[in-house]
C-alpha positions as CSV (number, residue, x, y, z in Angstrom):
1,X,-1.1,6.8,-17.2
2,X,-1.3,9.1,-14.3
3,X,0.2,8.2,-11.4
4,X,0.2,10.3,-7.7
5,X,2.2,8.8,-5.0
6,X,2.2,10.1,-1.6
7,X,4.6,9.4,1.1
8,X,6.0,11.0,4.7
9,X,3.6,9.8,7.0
10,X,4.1,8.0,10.3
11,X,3.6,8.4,14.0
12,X,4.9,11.8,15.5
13,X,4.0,13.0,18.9
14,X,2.1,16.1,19.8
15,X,4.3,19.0,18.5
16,X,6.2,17.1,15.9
17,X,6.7,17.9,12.4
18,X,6.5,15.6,9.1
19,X,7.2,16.5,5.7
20,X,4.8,14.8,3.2
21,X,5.5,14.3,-0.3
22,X,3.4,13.4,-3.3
23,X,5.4,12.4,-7.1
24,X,3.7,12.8,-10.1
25,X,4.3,11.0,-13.3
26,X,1.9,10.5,-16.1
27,X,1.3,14.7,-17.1
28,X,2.3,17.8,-17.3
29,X,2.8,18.4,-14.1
30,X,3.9,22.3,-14.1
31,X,0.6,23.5,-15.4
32,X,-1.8,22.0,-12.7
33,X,-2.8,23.3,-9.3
34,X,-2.7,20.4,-6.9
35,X,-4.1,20.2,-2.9
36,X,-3.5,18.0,-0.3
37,X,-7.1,16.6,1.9
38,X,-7.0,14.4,4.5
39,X,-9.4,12.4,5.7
40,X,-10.1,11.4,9.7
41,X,-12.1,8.4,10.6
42,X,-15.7,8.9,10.3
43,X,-15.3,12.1,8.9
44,X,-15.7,13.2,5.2
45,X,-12.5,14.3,3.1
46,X,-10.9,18.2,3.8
47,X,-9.3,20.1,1.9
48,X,-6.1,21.0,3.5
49,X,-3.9,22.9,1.5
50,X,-3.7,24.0,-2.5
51,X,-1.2,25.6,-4.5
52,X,-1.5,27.3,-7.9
53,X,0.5,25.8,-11.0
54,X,3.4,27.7,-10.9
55,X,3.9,27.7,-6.8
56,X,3.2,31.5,-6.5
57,X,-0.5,30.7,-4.7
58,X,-1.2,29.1,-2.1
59,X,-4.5,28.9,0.2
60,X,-5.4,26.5,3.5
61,X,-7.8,24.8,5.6
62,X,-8.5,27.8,8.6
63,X,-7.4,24.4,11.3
64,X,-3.7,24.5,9.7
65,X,-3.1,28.0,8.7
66,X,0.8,29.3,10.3
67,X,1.1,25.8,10.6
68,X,1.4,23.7,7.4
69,X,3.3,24.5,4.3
70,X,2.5,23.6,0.6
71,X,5.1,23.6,-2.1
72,X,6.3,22.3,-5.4
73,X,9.1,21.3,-7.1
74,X,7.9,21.4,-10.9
75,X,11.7,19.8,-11.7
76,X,10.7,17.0,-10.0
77,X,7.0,16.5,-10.3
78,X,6.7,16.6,-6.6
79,X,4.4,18.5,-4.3
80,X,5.1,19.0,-0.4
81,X,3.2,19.5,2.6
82,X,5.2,20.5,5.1
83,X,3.1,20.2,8.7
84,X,4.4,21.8,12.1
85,X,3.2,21.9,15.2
86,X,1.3,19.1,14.6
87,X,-2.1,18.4,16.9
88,X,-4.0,14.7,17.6
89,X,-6.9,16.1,15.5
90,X,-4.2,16.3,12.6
91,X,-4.4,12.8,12.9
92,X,-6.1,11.2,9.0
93,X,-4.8,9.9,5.8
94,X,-3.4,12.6,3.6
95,X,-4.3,12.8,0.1
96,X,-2.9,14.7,-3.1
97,X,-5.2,15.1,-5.9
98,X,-5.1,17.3,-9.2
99,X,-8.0,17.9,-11.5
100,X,-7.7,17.2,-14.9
101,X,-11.4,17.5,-17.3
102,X,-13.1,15.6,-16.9
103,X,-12.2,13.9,-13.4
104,X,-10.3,14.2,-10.4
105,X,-7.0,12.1,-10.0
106,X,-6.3,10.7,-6.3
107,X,-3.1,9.5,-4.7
108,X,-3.3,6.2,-2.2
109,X,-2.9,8.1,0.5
110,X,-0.5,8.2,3.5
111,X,-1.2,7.9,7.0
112,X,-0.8,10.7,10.3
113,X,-1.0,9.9,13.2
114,X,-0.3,12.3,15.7
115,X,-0.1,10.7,19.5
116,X,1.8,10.4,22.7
């Protein structure tokens, strides 16, 4: 059974950095591509960041590029969204999702909140 289980979030002020992290069990992790969306109240679900099986590619969202960070640990099942410099408009629940045919698998999400 495929499990995705994100965690990191939390309150960080303007400027602040948080390190979210999402562990896979349930497949084989190493040859997926997985991204990170978030999703900000009333608004639909972004893609944020996505990385290529193997780690070597990576693309982002235009709103967090020089900012945010995606890697993977294949070892440990585990990808990472490192975020810097982080805004209020950052602020939404983070989400790590693979796609495996014929459906998309979804973490529970973890919550951002950037504020003062």
């Amino acid at each position: 059974q495929v499990q995705l289980v994100e965690s990191g979030g939390g309150l960080v002020q303007p400027g602040g950095s948080l390190r979210l992290s999402c562990a896979a069990s349930g497949l084989r992790f190493s040859q997926y591509e997985f991204s990170w969306y978030r999703q900000a109240p009333g608004k639909e679900r972004e893609l944020v960041a996505r990385i290529s099986s193997a780690g070597g590619s990576t693309n982002y969202a235009d709103s967090v590029k020089g900012r945010f960070a995606i890697s993977r640990d294949n070892a440990k099942n585990t990808v990472y969204l490192q975020m810097n410099s982080l805004k209020p408009e950052d602020t939404a629940v983070y989400y790590c999702s693979y796609y495996q045919p014929p459906r998309d698998y979804w973490g529970q999400g973890t919550q951002v909140t950037v504020s003062s």
